[in-house]
DOKEZA-779287 format. One record per residue (C-alpha): residue in three letters; x, y, z. Coordinates in nm, 3 decimals. Example, Ala and Ser with C-alpha at 12.3 -4.5 7.8 and 13.67 -1.06 7.14 Angstrom:
2
r->ala	east->1.230	north->-0.450	up->0.780
r->ser	east->1.367	north->-0.106	up->0.714
END
This chain:
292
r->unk	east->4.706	north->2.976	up->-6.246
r->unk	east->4.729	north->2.590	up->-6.268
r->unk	east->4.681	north->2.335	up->-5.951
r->unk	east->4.937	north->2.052	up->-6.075
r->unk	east->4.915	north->1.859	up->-5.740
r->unk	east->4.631	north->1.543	up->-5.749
r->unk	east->4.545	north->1.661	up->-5.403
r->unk	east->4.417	north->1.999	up->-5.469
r->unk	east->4.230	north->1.853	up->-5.760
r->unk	east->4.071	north->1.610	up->-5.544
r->unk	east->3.959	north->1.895	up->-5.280
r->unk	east->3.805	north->2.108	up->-5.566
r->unk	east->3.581	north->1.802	up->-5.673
r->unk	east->3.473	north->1.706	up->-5.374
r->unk	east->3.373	north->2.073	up->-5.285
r->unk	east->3.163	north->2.089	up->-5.621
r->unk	east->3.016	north->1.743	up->-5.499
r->unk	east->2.860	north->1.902	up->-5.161
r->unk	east->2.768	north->2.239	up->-5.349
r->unk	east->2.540	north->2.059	up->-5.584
r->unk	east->2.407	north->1.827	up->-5.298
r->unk	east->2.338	north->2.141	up->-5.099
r->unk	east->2.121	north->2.293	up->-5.409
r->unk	east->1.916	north->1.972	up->-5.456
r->unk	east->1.888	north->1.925	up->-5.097
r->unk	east->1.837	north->2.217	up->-4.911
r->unk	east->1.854	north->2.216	up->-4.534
r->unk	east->1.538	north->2.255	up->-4.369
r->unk	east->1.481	north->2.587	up->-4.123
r->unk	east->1.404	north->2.552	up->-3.748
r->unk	east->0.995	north->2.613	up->-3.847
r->unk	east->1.026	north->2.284	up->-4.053
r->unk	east->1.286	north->2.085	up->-3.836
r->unk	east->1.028	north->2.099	up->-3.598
r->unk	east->0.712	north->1.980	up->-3.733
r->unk	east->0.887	north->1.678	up->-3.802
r->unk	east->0.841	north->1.353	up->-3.632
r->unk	east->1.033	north->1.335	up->-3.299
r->unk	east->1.235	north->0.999	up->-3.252
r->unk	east->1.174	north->0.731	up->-3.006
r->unk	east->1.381	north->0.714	up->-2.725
r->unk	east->1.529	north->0.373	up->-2.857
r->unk	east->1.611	north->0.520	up->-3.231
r->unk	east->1.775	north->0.773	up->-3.012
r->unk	east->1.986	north->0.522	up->-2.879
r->unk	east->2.113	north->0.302	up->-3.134
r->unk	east->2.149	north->0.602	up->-3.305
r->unk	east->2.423	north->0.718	up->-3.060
r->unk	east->2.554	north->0.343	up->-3.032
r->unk	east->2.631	north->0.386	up->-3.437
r->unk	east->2.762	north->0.780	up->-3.410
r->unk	east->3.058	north->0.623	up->-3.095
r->unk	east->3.108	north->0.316	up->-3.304
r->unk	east->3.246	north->0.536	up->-3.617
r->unk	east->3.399	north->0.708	up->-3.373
r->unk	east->3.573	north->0.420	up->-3.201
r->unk	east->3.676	north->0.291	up->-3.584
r->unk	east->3.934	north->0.600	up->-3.636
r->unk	east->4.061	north->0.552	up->-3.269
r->unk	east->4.451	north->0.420	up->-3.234
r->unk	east->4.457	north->0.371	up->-2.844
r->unk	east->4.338	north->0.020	up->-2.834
r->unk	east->4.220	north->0.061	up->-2.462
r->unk	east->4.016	north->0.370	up->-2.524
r->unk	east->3.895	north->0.187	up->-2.842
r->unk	east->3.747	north->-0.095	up->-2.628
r->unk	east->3.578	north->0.154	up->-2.416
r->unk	east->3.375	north->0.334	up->-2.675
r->unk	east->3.275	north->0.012	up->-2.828
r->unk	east->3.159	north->-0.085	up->-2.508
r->unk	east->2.974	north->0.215	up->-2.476
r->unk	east->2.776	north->0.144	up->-2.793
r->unk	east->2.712	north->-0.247	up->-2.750
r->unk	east->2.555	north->-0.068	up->-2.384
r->unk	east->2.306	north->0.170	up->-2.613
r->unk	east->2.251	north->-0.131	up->-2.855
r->unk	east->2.115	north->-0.357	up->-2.561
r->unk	east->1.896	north->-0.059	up->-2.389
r->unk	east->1.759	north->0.065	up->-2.719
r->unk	east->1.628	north->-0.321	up->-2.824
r->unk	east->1.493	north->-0.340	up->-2.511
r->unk	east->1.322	north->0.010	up->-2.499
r->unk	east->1.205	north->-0.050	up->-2.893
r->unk	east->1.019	north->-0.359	up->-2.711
r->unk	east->0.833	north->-0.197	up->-2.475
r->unk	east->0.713	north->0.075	up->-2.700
r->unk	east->0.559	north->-0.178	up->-2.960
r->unk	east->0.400	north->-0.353	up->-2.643
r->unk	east->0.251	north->-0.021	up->-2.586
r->unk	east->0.149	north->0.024	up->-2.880
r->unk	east->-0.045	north->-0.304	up->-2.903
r->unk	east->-0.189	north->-0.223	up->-2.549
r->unk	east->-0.319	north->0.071	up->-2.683
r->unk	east->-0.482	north->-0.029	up->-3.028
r->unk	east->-0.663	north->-0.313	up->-2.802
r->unk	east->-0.827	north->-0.091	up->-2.580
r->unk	east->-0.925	north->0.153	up->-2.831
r->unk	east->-1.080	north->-0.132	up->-3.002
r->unk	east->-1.248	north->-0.273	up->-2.716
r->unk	east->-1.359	north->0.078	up->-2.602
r->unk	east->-1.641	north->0.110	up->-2.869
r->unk	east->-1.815	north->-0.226	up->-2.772
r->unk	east->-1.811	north->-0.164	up->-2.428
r->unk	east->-1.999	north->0.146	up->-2.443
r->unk	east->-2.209	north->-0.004	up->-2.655
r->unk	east->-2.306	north->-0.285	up->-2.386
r->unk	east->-2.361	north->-0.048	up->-2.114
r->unk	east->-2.553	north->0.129	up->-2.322
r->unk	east->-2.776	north->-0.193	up->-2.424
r->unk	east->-2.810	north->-0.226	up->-2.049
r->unk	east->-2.975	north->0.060	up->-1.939
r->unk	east->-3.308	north->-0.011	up->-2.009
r->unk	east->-3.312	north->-0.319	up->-1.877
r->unk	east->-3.167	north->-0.167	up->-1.550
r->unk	east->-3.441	north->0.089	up->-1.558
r->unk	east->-3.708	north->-0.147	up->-1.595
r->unk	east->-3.626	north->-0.371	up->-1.295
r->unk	east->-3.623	north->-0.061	up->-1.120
r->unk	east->-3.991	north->0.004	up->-1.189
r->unk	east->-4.140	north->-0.309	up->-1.180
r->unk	east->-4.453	north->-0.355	up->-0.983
r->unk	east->-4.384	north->-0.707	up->-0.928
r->unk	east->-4.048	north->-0.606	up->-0.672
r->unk	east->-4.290	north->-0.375	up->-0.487
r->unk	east->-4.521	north->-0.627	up->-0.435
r->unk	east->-4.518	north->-0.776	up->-0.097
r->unk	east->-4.511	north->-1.170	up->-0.144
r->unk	east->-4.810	north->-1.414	up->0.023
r->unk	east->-4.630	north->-1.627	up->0.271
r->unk	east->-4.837	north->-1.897	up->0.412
r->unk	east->-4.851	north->-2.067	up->0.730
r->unk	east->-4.693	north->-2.371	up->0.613
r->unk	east->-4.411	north->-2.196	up->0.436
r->unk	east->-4.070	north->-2.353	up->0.452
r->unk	east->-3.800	north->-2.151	up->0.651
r->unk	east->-3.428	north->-2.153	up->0.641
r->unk	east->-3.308	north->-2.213	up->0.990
r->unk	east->-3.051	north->-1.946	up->1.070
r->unk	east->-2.696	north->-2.158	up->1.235
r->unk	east->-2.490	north->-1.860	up->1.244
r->unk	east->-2.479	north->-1.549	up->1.402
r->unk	east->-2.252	north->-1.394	up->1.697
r->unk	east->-2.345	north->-1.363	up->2.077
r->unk	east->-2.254	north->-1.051	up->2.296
r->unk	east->-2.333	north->-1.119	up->2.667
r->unk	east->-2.223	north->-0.784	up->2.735
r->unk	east->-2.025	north->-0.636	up->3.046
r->unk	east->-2.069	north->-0.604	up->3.415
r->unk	east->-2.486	north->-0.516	up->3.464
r->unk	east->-2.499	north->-0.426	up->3.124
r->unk	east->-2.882	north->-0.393	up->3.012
r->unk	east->-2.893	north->-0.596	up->2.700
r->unk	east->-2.762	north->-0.933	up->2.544
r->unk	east->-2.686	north->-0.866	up->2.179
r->unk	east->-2.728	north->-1.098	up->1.918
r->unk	east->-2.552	north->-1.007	up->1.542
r->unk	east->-2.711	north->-1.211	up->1.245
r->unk	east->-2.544	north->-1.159	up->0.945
r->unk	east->-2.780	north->-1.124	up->0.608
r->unk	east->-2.639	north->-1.014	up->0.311
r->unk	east->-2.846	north->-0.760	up->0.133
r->unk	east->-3.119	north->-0.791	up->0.399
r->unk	east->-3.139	north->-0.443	up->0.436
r->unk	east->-3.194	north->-0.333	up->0.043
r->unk	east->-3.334	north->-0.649	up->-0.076
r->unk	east->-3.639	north->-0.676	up->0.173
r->unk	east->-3.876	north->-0.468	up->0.281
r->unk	east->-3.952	north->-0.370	up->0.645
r->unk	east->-4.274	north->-0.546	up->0.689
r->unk	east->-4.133	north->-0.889	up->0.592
r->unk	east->-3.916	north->-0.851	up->0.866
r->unk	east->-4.041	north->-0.955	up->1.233
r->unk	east->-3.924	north->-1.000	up->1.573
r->unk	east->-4.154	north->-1.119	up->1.843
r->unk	east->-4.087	north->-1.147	up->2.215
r->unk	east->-4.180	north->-1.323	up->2.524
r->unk	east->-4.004	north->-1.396	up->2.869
r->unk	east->-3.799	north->-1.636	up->2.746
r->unk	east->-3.786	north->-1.652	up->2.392
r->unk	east->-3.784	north->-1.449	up->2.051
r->unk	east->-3.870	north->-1.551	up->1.699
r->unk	east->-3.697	north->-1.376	up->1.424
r->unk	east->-3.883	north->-1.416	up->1.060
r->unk	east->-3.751	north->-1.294	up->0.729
r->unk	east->-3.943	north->-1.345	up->0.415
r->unk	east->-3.841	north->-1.317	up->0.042
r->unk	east->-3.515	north->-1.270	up->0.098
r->unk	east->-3.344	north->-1.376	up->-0.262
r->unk	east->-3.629	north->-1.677	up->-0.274
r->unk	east->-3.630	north->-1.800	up->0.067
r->unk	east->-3.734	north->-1.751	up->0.406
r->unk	east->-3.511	north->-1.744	up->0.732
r->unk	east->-3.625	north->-1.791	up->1.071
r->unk	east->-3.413	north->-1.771	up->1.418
r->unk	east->-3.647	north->-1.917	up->1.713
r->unk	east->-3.545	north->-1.974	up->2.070
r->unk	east->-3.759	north->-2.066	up->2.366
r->unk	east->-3.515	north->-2.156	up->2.606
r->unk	east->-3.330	north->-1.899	up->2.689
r->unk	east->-3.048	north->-1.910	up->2.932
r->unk	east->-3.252	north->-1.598	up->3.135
r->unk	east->-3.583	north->-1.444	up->3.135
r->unk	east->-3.624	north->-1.141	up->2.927
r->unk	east->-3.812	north->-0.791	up->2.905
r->unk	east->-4.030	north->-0.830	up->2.603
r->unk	east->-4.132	north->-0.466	up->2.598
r->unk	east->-3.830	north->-0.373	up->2.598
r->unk	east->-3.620	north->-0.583	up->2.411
r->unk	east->-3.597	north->-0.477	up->2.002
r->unk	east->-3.445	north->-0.565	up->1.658
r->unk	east->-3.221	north->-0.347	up->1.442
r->unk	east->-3.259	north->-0.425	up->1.034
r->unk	east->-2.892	north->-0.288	up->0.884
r->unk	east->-2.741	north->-0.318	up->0.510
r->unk	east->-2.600	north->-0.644	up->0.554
r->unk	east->-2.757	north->-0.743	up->0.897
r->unk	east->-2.991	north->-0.780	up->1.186
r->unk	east->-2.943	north->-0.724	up->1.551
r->unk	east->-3.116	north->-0.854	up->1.837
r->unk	east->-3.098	north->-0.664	up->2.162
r->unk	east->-3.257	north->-0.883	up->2.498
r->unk	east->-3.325	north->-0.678	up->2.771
r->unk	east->-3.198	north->-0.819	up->3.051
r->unk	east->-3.438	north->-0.871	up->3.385
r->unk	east->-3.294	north->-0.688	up->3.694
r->unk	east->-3.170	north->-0.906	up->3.986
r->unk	east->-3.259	north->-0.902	up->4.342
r->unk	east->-3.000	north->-0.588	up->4.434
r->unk	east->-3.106	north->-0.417	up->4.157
r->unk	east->-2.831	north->-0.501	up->3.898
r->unk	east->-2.892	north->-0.662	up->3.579
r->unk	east->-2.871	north->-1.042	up->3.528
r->unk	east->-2.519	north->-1.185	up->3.389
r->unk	east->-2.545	north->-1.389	up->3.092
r->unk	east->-2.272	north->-1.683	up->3.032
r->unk	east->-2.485	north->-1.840	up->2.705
r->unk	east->-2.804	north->-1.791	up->2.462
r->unk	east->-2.979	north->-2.073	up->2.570
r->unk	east->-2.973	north->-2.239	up->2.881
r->unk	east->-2.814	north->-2.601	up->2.975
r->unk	east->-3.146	north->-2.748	up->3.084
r->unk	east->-3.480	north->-2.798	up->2.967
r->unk	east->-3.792	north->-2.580	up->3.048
r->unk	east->-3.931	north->-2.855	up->3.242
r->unk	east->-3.622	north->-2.912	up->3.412
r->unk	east->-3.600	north->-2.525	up->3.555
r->unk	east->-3.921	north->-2.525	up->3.647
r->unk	east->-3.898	north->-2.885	up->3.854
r->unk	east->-3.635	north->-2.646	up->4.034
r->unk	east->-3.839	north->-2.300	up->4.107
r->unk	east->-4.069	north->-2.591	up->4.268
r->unk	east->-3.760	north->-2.787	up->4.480
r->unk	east->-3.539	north->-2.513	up->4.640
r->unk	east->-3.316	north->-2.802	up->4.778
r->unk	east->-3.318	north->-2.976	up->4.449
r->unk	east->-3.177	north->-2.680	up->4.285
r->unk	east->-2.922	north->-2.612	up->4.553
r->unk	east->-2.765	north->-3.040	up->4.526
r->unk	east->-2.788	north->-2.905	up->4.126
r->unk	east->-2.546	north->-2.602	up->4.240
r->unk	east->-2.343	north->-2.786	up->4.424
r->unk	east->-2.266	north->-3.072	up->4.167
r->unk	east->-2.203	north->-2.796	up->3.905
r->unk	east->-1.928	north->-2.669	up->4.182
r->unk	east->-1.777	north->-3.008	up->4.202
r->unk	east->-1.735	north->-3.084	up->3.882
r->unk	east->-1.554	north->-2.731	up->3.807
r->unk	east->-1.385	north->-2.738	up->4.122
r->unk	east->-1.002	north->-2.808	up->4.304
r->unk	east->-0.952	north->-3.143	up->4.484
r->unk	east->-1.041	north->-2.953	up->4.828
r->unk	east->-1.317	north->-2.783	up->4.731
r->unk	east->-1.455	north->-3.117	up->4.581
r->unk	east->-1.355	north->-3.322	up->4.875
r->unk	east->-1.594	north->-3.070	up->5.093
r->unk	east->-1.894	north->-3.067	up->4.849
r->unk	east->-1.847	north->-3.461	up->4.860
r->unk	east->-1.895	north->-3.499	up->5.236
r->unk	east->-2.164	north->-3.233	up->5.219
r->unk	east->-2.333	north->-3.440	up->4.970
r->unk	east->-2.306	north->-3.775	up->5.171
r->unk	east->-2.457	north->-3.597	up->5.466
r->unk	east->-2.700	north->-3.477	up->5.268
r->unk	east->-2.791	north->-3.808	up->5.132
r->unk	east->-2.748	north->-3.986	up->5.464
r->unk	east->-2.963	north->-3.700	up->5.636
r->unk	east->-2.731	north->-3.574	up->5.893
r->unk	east->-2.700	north->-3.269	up->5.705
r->unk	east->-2.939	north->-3.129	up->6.013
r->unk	east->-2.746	north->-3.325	up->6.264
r->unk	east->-2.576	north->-3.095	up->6.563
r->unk	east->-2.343	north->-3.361	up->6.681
END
């Protein structure tokens, strides 16, 4: 039996063709097909964008044409883009593998060292300080009068590292009626000091105490109790006039109450400094006393 037409012929070849392509080439099995390397999401991609553009090539519809090729410019864009960010990954990733190795091998340098400031005698040993050592005034810290007959006046002095970096004994707080001296020595090579002598009130020394924190110190006053039994109220630290001053006053009762009455005046309305005014005068003229 004999195939005449050219087509036929054609057919058989190109059978034979995929027969003996199939023999030297195999396909794989699923066991095999699977060890091999997955693709990246962006091969993936441009992949598809060249499977819909062979597609679109055969198409006759010009419309639907233009759609698919669409389609595949859309994959060609989001694979390039994708195919970027993996090779920045990639980079990212062979750096800090690279740098991981040195790293460990600095901590690793630093451990001794670490260990040996740990132990040294020379941290444990409390400094000599002088009498004539130079101190670092302390300028800032916060002031808590506190509320209604509250029993302390709080003062918050901010340190950092006072608490780890100092030991207890180089910390000191001393008391008296009306003032406090706060010392702290060797505290990253210097020494602070917070001294008051004028305080706005008198104090309870026995009473009164300092807290040492991680980052801070606090000062608690203990506030003297008033006439009726309530606690003094604070309005400031340290008071407006001199220790000589307040005690010219304890001394001259009247010259404490013209004092009062100026500090009135000056913070009062236009009546109430119209009276003090004429109280004043008479005062000053001497007719305070006078019953006419």
């Amino acid at each position: 039996f004999v195939f005449n037409s050219s087509s036929y012929l054609v057919k058989m070849v190109l059978i034979e063709e995929i027969k003996q392509v199939e023999e030297v080439n195999p396909p794989q099995d699923e066991d095999n097909a699977q060890e091999s390397e997955p693709l990246r999401t962006s091969e993936e991609k441009i992949l598809d964008a060249v499977e819909i553009e062979s597609v679109a090539a055969g198409m006759k519809r010009v419309s639907a044409r233009a759609h698919l090729e669409a389609l595949a410019k859309k994959l060609r864009r989001d694979g390039a883009a994708l195919k970027r960010i993996e090779e920045s990954s990639g980079k990212i990733e062979s750096l800090s593998i690279s740098d991981e190795a040195p790293v460990r091998a600095k901590q690793e340098k630093n451990v001794p060292a670490k260990t040996a400031v740990l132990v040294s005698t020379s941290m444990a040993t409390k400094p000599i300080v002088s009498d004539s050592a130079k101190f670092t005034s302390i300028s800032r810290f916060s002031f808590d009068a506190g509320g209604y007959n509250s029993q302390f006046v709080t003062l918050y002095i901010p340190l950092p590292s006072v608490g780890s970096a100092v030991p207890k004994d180089q910390i000191n707080c001393t008391f008296t009626k009306d003032s406090f001296d706060l010392i702290v020595t060797g505290l990253n090579g210097k020494n602070y000091r917070l001294y008051n002598n004028n305080l706005e009130k008198d104090i309870v020394p026995e009473k009164s105490k300092y807290i040492v924190k991680s980052d801070k110190i606090v000062i608690k006053l203990a506030k003297v109790k008033g006439e009726y039994g309530s606690y003094d109220s604070w309005t400031g630290l340290t008071a407006k006039k001199a220790k000589k001053e307040k005690a010219a006053q304890k001394d001259n009762p009247s010259g404490a109450i013209m004092d009062l009455m100026k500090d009135m005046y000056d913070s009062g309305d236009d009546q109430m400094k119209k009276m003090i005014g004429e109280t004043m005068l008479k005062q000053r003229e001497g007719k305070l006393d006078n019953k006419t």
